[in-house]
Biopython code that builds the backbone (N, CA, C, O; Angstrom):
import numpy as np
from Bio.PDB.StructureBuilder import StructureBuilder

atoms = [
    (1, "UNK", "N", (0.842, -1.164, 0.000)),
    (1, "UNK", "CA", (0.000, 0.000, 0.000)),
    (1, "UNK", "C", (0.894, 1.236, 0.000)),
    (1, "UNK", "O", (1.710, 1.462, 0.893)),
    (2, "UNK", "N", (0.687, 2.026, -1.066)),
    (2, "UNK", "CA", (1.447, 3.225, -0.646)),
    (2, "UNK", "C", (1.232, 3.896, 0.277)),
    (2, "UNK", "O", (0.152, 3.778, 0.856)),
    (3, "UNK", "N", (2.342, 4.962, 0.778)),
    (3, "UNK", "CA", (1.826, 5.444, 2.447)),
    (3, "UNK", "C", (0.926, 6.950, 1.731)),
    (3, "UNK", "O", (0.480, 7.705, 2.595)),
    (4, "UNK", "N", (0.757, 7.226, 0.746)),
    (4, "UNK", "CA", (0.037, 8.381, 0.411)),
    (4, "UNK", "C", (-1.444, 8.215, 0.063)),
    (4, "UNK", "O", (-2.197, 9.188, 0.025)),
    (5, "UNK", "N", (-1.887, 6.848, -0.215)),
    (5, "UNK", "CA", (-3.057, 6.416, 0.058)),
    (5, "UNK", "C", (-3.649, 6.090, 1.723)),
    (5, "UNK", "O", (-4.781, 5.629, 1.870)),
    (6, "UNK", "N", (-2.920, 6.330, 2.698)),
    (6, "UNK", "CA", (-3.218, 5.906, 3.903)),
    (6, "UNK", "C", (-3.884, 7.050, 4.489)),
    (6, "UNK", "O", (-4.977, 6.932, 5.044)),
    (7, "UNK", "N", (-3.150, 8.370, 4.370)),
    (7, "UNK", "CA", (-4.332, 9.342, 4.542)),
    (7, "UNK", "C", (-5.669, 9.571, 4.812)),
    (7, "UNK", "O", (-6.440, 9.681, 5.766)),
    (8, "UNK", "N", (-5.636, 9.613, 3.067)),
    (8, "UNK", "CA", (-7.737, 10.217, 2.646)),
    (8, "UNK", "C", (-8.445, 8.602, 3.132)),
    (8, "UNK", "O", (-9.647, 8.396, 2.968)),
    (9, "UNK", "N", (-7.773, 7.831, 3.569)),
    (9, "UNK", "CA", (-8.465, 6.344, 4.462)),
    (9, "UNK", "C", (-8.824, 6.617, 5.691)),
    (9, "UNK", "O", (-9.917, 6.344, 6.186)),
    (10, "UNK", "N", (-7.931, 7.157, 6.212)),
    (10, "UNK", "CA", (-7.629, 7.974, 7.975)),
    (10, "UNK", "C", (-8.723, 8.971, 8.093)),
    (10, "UNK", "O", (-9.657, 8.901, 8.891)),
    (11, "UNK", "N", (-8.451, 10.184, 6.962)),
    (11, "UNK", "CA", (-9.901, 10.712, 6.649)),
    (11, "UNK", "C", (-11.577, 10.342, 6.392)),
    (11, "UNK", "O", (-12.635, 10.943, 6.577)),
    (12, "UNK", "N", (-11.316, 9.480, 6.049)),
    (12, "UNK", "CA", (-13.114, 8.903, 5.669)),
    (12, "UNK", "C", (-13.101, 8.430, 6.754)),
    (12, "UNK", "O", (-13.440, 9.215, 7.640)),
    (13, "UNK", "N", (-12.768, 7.161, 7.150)),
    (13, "UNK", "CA", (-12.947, 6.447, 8.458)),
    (13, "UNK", "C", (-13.219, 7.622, 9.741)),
    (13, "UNK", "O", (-14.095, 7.701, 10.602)),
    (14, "UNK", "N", (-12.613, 8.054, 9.573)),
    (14, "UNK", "CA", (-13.090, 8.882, 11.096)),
    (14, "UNK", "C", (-13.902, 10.108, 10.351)),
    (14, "UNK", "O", (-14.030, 11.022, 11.166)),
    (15, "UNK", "N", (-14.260, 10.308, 9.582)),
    (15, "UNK", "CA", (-15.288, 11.035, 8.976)),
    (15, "UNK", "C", (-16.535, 10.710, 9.343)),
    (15, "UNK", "O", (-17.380, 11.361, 9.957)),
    (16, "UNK", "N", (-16.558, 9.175, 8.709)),
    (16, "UNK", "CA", (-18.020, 8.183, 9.056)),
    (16, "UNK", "C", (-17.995, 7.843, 10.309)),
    (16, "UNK", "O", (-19.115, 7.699, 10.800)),
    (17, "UNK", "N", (-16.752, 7.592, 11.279)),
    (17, "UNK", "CA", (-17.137, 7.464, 12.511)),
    (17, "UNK", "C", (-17.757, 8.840, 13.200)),
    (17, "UNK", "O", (-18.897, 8.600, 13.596)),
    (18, "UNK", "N", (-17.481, 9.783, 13.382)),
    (18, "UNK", "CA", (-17.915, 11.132, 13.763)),
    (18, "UNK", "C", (-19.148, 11.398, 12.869)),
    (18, "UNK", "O", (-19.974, 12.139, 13.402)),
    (19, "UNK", "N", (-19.436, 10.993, 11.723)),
    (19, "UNK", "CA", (-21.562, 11.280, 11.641)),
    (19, "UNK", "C", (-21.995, 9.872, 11.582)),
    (19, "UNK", "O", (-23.001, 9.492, 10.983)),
    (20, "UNK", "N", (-21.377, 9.301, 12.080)),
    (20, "UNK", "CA", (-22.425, 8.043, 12.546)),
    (20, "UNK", "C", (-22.527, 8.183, 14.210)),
    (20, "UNK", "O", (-23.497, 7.785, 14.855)),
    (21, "UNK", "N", (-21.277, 8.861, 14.817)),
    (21, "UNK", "CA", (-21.875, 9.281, 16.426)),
    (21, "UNK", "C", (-22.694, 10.548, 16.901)),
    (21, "UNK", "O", (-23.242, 10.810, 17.971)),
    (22, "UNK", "N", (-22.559, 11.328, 15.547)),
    (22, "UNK", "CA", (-23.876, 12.164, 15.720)),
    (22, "UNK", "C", (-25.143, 11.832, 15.484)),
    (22, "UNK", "O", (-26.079, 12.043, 16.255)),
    (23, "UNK", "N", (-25.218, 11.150, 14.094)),
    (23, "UNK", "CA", (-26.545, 10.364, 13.941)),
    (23, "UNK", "C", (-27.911, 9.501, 15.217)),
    (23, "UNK", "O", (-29.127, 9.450, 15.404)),
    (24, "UNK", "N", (-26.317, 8.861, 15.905)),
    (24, "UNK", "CA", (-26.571, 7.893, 16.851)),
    (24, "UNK", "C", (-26.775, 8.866, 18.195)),
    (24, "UNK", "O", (-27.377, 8.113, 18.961)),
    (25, "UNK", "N", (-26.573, 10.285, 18.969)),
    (25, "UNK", "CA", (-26.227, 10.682, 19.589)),
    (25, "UNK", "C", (-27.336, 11.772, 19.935)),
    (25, "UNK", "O", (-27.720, 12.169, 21.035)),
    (26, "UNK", "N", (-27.857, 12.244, 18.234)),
    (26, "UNK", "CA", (-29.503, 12.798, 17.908)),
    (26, "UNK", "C", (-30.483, 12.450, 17.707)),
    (26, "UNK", "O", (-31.393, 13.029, 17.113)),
    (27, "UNK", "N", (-30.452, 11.248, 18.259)),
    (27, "UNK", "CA", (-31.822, 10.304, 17.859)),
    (27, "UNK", "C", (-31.901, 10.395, 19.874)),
    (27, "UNK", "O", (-31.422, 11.104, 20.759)),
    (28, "UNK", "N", (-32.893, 9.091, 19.757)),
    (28, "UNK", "CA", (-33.289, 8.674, 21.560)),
    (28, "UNK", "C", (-32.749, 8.587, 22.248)),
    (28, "UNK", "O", (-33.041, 8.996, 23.372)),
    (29, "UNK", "N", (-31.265, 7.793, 21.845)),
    (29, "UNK", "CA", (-30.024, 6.671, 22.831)),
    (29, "UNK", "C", (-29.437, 8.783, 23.135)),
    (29, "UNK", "O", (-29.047, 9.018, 24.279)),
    (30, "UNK", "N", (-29.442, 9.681, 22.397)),
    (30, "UNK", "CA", (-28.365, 11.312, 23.039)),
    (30, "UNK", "C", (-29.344, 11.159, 23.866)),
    (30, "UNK", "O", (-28.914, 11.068, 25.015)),
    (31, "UNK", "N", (-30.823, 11.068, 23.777)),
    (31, "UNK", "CA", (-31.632, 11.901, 24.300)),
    (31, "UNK", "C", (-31.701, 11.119, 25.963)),
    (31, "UNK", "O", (-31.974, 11.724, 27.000)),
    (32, "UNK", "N", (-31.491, 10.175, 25.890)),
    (32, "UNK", "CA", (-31.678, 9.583, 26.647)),
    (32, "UNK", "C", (-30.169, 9.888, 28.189)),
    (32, "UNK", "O", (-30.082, 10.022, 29.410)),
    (33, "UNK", "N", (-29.158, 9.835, 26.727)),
    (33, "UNK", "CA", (-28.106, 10.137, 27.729)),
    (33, "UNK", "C", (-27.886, 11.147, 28.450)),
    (33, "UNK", "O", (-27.234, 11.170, 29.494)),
    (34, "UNK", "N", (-28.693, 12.469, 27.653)),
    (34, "UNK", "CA", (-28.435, 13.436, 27.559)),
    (34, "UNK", "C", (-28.937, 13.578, 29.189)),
    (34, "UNK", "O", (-28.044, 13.721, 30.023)),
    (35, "UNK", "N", (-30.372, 13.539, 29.652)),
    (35, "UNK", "CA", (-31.198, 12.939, 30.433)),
    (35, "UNK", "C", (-30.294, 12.895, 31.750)),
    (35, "UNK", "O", (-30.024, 13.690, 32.650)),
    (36, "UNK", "N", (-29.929, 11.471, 31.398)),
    (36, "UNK", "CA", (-28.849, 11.023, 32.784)),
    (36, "UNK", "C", (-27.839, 11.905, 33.078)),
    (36, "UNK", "O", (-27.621, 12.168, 34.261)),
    (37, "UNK", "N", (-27.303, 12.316, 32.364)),
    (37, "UNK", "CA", (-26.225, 13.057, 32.543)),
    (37, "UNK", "C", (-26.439, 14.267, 33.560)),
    (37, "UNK", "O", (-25.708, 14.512, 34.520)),
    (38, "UNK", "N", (-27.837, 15.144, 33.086)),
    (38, "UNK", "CA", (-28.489, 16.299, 33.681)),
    (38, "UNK", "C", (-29.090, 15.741, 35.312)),
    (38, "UNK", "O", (-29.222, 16.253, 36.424)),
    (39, "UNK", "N", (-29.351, 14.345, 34.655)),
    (39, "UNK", "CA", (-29.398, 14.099, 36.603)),
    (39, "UNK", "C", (-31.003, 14.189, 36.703)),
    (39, "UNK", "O", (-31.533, 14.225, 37.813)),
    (40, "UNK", "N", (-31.748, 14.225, 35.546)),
    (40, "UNK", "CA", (-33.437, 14.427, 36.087)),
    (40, "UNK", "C", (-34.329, 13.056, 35.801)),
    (40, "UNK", "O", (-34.689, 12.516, 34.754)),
    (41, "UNK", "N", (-34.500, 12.776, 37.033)),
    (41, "UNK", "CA", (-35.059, 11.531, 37.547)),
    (41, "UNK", "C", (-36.390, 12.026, 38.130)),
    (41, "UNK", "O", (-36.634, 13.124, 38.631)),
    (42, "UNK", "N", (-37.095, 11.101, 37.974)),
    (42, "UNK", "CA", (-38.200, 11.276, 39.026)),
    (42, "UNK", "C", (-38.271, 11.426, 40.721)),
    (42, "UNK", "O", (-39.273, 11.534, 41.428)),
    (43, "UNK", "N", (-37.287, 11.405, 40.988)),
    (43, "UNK", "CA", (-36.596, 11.831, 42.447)),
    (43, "UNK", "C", (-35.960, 12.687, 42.709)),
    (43, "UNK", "O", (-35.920, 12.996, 43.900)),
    (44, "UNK", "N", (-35.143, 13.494, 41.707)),
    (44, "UNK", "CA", (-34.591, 14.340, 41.813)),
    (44, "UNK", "C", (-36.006, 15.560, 41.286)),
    (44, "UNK", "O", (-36.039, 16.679, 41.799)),
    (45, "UNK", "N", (-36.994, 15.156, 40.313)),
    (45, "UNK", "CA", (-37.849, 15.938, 40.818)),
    (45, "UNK", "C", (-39.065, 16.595, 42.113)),
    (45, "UNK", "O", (-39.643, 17.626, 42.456)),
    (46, "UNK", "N", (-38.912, 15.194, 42.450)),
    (46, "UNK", "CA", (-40.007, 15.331, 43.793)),
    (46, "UNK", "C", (-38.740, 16.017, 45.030)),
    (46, "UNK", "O", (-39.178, 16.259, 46.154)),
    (47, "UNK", "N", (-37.270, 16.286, 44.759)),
    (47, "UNK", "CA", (-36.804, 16.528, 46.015)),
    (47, "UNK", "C", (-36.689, 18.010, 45.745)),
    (47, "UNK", "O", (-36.677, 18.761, 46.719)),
    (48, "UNK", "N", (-36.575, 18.674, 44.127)),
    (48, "UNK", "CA", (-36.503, 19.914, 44.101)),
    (48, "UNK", "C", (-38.047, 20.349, 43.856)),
    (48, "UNK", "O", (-38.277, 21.208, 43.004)),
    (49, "UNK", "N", (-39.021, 19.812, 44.533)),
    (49, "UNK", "CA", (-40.452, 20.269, 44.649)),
    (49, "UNK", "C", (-40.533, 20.276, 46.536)),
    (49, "UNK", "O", (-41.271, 20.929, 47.275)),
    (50, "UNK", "N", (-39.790, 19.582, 46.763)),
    (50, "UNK", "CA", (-39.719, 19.565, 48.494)),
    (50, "UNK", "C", (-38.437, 20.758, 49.063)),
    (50, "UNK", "O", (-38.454, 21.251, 50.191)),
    (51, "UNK", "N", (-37.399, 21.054, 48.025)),
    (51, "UNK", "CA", (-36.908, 21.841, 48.801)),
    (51, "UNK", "C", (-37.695, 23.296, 48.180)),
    (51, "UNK", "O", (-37.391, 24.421, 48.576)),
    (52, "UNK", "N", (-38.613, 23.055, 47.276)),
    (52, "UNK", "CA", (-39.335, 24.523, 46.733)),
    (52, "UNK", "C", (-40.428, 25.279, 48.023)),
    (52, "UNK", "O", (-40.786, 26.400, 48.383)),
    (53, "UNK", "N", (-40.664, 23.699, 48.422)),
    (53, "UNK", "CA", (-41.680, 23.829, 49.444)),
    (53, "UNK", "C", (-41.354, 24.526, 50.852)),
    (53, "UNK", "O", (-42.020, 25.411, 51.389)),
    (54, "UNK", "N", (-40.135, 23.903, 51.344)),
    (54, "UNK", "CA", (-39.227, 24.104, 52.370)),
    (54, "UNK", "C", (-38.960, 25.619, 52.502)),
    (54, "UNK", "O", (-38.972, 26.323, 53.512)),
    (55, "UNK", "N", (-38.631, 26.048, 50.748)),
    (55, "UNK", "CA", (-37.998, 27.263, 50.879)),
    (55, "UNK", "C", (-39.248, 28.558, 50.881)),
    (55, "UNK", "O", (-39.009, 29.712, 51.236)),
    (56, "UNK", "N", (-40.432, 28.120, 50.460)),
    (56, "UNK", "CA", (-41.511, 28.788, 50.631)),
    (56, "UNK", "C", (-42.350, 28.860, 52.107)),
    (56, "UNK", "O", (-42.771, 29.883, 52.646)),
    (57, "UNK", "N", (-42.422, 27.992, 52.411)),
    (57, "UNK", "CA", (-42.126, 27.725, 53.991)),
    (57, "UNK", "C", (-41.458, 28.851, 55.196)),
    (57, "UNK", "O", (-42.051, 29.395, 56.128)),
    (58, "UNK", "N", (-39.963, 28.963, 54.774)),
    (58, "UNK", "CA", (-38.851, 29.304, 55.331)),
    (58, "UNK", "C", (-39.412, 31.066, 55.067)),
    (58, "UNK", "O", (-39.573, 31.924, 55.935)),
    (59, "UNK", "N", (-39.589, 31.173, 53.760)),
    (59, "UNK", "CA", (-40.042, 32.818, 53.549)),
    (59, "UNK", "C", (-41.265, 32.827, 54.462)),
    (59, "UNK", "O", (-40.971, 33.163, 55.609)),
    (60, "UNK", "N", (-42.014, 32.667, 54.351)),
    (60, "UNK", "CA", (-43.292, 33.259, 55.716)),
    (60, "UNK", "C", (-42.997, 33.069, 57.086)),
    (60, "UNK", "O", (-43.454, 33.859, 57.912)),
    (61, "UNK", "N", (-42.025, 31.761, 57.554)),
    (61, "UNK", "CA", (-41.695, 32.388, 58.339)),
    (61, "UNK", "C", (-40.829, 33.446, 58.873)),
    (61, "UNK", "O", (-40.879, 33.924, 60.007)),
    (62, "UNK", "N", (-39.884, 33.811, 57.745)),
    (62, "UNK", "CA", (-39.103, 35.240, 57.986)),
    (62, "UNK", "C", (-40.256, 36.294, 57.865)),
    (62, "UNK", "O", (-40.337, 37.019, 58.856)),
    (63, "UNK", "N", (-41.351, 36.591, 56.669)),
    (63, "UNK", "CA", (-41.803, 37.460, 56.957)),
    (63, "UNK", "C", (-42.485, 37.752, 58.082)),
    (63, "UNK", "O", (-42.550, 38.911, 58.493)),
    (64, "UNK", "N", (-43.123, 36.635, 58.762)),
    (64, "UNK", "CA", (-43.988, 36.534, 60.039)),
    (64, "UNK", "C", (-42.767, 37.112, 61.160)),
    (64, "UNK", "O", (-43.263, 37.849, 62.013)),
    (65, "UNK", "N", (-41.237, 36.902, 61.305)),
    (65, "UNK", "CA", (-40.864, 37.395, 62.084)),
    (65, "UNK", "C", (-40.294, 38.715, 62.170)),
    (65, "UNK", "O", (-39.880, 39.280, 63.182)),
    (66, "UNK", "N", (-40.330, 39.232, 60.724)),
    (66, "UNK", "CA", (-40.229, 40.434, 60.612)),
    (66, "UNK", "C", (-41.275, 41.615, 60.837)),
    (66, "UNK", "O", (-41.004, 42.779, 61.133)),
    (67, "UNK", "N", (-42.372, 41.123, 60.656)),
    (67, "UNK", "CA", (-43.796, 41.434, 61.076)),
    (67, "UNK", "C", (-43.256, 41.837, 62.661)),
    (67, "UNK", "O", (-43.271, 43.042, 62.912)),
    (68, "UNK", "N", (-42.951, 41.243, 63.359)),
    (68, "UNK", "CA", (-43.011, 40.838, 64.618)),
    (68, "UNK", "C", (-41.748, 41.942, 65.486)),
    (68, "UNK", "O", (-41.992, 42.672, 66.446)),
    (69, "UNK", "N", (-40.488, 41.775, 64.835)),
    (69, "UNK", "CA", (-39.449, 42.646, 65.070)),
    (69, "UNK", "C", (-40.179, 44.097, 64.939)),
    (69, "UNK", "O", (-39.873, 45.013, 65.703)),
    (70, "UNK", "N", (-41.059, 44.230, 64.030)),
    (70, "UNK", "CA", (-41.659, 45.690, 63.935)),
    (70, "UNK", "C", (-42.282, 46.161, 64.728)),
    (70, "UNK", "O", (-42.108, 47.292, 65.181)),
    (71, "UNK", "N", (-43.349, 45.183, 65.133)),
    (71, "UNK", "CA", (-44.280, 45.931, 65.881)),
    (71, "UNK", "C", (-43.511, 45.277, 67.110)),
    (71, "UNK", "O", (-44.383, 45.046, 67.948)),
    (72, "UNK", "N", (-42.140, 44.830, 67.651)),
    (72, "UNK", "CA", (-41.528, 45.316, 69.031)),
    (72, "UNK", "C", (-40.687, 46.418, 68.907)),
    (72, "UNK", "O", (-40.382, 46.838, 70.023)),
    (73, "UNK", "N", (-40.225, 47.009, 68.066)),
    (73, "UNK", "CA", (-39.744, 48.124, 67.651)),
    (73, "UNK", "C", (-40.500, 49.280, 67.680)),
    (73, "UNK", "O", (-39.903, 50.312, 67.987)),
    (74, "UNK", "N", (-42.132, 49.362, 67.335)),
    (74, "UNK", "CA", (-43.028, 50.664, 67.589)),
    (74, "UNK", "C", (-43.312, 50.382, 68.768)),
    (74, "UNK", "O", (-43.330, 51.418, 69.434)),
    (75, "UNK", "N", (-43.603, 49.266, 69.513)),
    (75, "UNK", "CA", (-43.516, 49.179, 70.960)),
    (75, "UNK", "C", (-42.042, 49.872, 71.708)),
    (75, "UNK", "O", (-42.367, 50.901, 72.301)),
    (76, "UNK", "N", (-41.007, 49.677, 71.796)),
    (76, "UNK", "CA", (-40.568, 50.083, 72.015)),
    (76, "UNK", "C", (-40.215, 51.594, 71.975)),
    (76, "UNK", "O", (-39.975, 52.433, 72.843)),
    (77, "UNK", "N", (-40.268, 51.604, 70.845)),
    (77, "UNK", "CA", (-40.373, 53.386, 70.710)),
    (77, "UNK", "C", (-41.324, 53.920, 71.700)),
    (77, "UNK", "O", (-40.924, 54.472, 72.725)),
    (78, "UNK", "N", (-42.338, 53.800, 71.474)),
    (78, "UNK", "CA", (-43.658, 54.162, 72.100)),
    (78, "UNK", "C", (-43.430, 54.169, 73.686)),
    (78, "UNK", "O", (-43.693, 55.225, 74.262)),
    (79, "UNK", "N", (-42.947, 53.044, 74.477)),
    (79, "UNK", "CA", (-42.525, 53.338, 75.590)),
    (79, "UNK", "C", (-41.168, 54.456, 75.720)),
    (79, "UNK", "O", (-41.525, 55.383, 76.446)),
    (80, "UNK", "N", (-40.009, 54.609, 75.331)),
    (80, "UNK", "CA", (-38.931, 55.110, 75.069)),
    (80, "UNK", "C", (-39.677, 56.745, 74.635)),
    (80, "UNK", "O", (-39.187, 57.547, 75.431)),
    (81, "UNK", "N", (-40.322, 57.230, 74.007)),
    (81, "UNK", "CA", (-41.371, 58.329, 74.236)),
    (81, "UNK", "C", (-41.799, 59.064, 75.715)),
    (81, "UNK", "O", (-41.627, 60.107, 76.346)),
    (82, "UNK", "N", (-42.650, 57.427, 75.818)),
    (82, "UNK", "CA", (-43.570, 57.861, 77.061)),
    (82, "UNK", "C", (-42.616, 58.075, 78.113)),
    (82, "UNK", "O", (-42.867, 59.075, 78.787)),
    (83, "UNK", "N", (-41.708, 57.501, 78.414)),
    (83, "UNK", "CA", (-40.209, 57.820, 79.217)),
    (83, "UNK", "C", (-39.605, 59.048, 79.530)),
    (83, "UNK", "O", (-39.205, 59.538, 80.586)),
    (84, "UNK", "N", (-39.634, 59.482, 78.207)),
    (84, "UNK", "CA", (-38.794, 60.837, 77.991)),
    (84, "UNK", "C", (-40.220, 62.158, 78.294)),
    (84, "UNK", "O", (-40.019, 63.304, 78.694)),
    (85, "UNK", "N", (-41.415, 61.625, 78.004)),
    (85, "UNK", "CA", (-42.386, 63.030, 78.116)),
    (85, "UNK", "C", (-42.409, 62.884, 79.664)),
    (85, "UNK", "O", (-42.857, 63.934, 80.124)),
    (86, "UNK", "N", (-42.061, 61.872, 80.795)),
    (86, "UNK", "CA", (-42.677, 61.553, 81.897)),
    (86, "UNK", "C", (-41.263, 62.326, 82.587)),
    (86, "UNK", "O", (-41.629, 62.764, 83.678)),
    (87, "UNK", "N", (-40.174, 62.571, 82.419)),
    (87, "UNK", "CA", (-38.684, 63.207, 82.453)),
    (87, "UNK", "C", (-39.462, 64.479, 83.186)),
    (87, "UNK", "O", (-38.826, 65.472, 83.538)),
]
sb = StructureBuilder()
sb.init_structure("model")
sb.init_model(0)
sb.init_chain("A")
sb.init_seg("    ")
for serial, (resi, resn, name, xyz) in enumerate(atoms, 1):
    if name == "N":
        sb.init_residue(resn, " ", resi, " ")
    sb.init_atom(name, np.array(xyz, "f"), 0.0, 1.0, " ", f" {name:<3s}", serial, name[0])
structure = sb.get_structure()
Protein backbone atom coordinates (compact mmCIF):
# COMPACT_ATOMS: atom_id res chain seq x y z
CA UNK A 1 0.00 0.00 0.00
CA UNK A 2 1.45 3.23 -0.65
CA UNK A 3 1.83 5.44 2.45
CA UNK A 4 0.04 8.38 0.41
CA UNK A 5 -3.06 6.42 0.06
CA UNK A 6 -3.22 5.91 3.90
CA UNK A 7 -4.33 9.34 4.54
CA UNK A 8 -7.74 10.22 2.65
CA UNK A 9 -8.47 6.34 4.46
CA UNK A 10 -7.63 7.97 7.97
CA UNK A 11 -9.90 10.71 6.65
CA UNK A 12 -13.11 8.90 5.67
CA UNK A 13 -12.95 6.45 8.46
CA UNK A 14 -13.09 8.88 11.10
CA UNK A 15 -15.29 11.03 8.98
CA UNK A 16 -18.02 8.18 9.06
CA UNK A 17 -17.14 7.46 12.51
CA UNK A 18 -17.92 11.13 13.76
CA UNK A 19 -21.56 11.28 11.64
CA UNK A 20 -22.43 8.04 12.55
CA UNK A 21 -21.87 9.28 16.43
CA UNK A 22 -23.88 12.16 15.72
CA UNK A 23 -26.54 10.36 13.94
CA UNK A 24 -26.57 7.89 16.85
CA UNK A 25 -26.23 10.68 19.59
CA UNK A 26 -29.50 12.80 17.91
CA UNK A 27 -31.82 10.30 17.86
CA UNK A 28 -33.29 8.67 21.56
CA UNK A 29 -30.02 6.67 22.83
CA UNK A 30 -28.37 11.31 23.04
CA UNK A 31 -31.63 11.90 24.30
CA UNK A 32 -31.68 9.58 26.65
CA UNK A 33 -28.11 10.14 27.73
CA UNK A 34 -28.43 13.44 27.56
CA UNK A 35 -31.20 12.94 30.43
CA UNK A 36 -28.85 11.02 32.78
CA UNK A 37 -26.23 13.06 32.54
CA UNK A 38 -28.49 16.30 33.68
CA UNK A 39 -29.40 14.10 36.60
CA UNK A 40 -33.44 14.43 36.09
CA UNK A 41 -35.06 11.53 37.55
CA UNK A 42 -38.20 11.28 39.03
CA UNK A 43 -36.60 11.83 42.45
CA UNK A 44 -34.59 14.34 41.81
CA UNK A 45 -37.85 15.94 40.82
CA UNK A 46 -40.01 15.33 43.79
CA UNK A 47 -36.80 16.53 46.01
CA UNK A 48 -36.50 19.91 44.10
CA UNK A 49 -40.45 20.27 44.65
CA UNK A 50 -39.72 19.57 48.49
CA UNK A 51 -36.91 21.84 48.80
CA UNK A 52 -39.33 24.52 46.73
CA UNK A 53 -41.68 23.83 49.44
CA UNK A 54 -39.23 24.10 52.37
CA UNK A 55 -38.00 27.26 50.88
CA UNK A 56 -41.51 28.79 50.63
CA UNK A 57 -42.13 27.73 53.99
CA UNK A 58 -38.85 29.30 55.33
CA UNK A 59 -40.04 32.82 53.55
CA UNK A 60 -43.29 33.26 55.72
CA UNK A 61 -41.69 32.39 58.34
CA UNK A 62 -39.10 35.24 57.99
CA UNK A 63 -41.80 37.46 56.96
CA UNK A 64 -43.99 36.53 60.04
CA UNK A 65 -40.86 37.40 62.08
CA UNK A 66 -40.23 40.43 60.61
CA UNK A 67 -43.80 41.43 61.08
CA UNK A 68 -43.01 40.84 64.62
CA UNK A 69 -39.45 42.65 65.07
CA UNK A 70 -41.66 45.69 63.94
CA UNK A 71 -44.28 45.93 65.88
CA UNK A 72 -41.53 45.32 69.03
CA UNK A 73 -39.74 48.12 67.65
CA UNK A 74 -43.03 50.66 67.59
CA UNK A 75 -43.52 49.18 70.96
CA UNK A 76 -40.57 50.08 72.02
CA UNK A 77 -40.37 53.39 70.71
CA UNK A 78 -43.66 54.16 72.10
CA UNK A 79 -42.53 53.34 75.59
CA UNK A 80 -38.93 55.11 75.07
CA UNK A 81 -41.37 58.33 74.24
CA UNK A 82 -43.57 57.86 77.06
CA UNK A 83 -40.21 57.82 79.22
CA UNK A 84 -38.79 60.84 77.99
CA UNK A 85 -42.39 63.03 78.12
CA UNK A 86 -42.68 61.55 81.90
CA UNK A 87 -38.68 63.21 82.45
Amino acid sequence: MNPSDVAPMIIATTMMVVGGLALVLRGPIGRALAKRLEGHSPASDERVLDLEARIAELERDRDELHERVEFAERLLARTTEAARELR
